[in-house]
C-alpha angles and dihedrals in degrees: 000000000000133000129197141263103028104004127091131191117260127238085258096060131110119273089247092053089056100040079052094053087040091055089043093058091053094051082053095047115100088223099044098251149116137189131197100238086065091052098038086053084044098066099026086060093037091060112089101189096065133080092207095203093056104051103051087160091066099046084054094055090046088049093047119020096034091045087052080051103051087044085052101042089047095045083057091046088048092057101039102045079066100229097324100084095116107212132066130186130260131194094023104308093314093099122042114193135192114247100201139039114260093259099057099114096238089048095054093048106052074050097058085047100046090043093045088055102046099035118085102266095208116039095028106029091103106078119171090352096304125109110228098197091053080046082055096066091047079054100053098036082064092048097053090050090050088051098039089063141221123354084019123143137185150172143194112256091174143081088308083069119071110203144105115282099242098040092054081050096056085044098039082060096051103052092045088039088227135111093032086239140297131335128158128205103202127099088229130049121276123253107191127128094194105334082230099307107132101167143005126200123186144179121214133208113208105249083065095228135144134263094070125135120279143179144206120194140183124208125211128183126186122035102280106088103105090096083055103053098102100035099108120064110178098209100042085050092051083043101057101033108032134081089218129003124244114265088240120038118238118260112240117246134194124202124190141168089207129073120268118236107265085201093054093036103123097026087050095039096064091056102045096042122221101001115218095192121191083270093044081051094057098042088061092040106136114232087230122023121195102291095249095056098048090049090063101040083057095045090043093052097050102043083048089048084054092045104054090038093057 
């Protein structure tokens, strides 16, 4: 598993390490492209367990079957990021380019996502003084809302949101007109910043009434998220937090900059609840954000574009 900005994946490493890395060395690239064979004597070089000249078999296998796999992996990108997956192949697979320039919206965006996964996320998620896993929540409260619909609305309750426990409770059930406020059922007082609660979207009738559909989500950068999928449990935290619970329960969501397993994906998705992946994220990418978001997804971007190129 690779980490910008010195690191590459090794010949051993899973096909979406390596498209990753693939679609890294093109946003690096002056001329916006990329072409296997760099990939392919990055990794061969980065791996320090293999003598190259000596095992020409696995670098066969690397050359073919690996190449098959990336076609195949960014062919599936390509589908599920819905039209806003920002790359498309040349010569026959063996260059991928970059279709747009780094501040088309949709570009700068994949980018934020890719980089905030392969960076490290803690020692490296503050570029050019913003923190780009707090910037994560804003994101995927857009994107709920995107996917949510019409008349939705939603808001950061995590880290993003500065503000005492109970106090973003008793707010939090305002604005969903659920759970009356906050109550807590333990002796001690809480101690909690978000419980793990990092976003809610919500859609509204007009006779503001319960009983509307609501969700809780969590937001994970980096690549280390696997250990988190199953946090956040939207009834123990209603449970525990709320006066009364809502008359239907939240649905889970599960929000990543990295790529879900294709291969876990039932047995981990039930887990983790309804998974909004870096491509799921990008099918449900608005055209326009709110100005202020959009102007650090685009600084954070370009000072971590500098960052990993020096």
């Amino acid at each position: 598993m690779f980490k910008l900005p010195d690191k590459y994946p090794s010949l051993r490493d899973n096909v979406s390490d390596i498209t990753d890395f693939f679609e890294t060395i093109c946003l690096k690239s002056t001329h916006g492209r990329a072409s296997f064979r760099e990939i392919y004597r990055a990794a061969a070089t980065g791996d320090d367990e293999i003598e190259i000249n000596g095992i020409e078999d696995e670098n066969d296998l690397f050359n073919n079957e690996k190449f098959d796999e990336v076609c195949i992996e960014i062919q599936r990108r390509t589908q599920a990021c819905g039209g806003n997956y920002p790359f498309s192949f040349e010569d026959r697979g063996y260059v991928l380019k970059l279709d747009s320039s780094i501040e088309n919206w949709m570009t700068v965006s994949y980018a934020y996502l890719l980089l905030a996964t392969r960076l490290n996320m803690t020692s490296n998620k503050v570029q050019n003084e913003i923190d780009g896993a707090l910037l994560f929540e804003n994101l995927s409260a857009q994107i709920a809302k995107s996917y949510w619909g019409d008349r939705a609305d939603s808001i950061v309750f995590g880290t993003a949101n500065d503000g005492n426990f109970p106090n973003k409770i008793n707010e939090l059930c305002k604005k969903i007109g659920e759970g009356t406020g906050f109550k807590s059922r333990n002796k001690n007082r809480p101690t909690e910043k978000d419980a793990k609660l990092d976003i809610v979207v919500w859609k509204r009738f007009q006779d503001d009434r319960q009983a509307k559909l609501i969700g809780f989500g969590q937001c994970k950068t980096g690549t280390h998220w696997d250990e988190s999928i199953s946090q956040l449990q939207p009834d123990a935290f209603c449970q525990s937090w709320f006066e009364d619970a809502p008359a239907v329960p939240p649905v889970r969501l599960y929000f990543i900059c990295d790529s879900f397993p294709s291969g876990q994906w039932y047995s981990k998705a039930s887990s983790a609840g309804i998974i909004f992946d870096r491509f799921r994220i990008m099918d449900f990418l608005p055209s326009n954000l709110d100005g202020q978001i959009d102007r650090k997804v685009r600084t954070w971007v370009n000072a971590a574009l500098k960052f990993i190129k020096s």
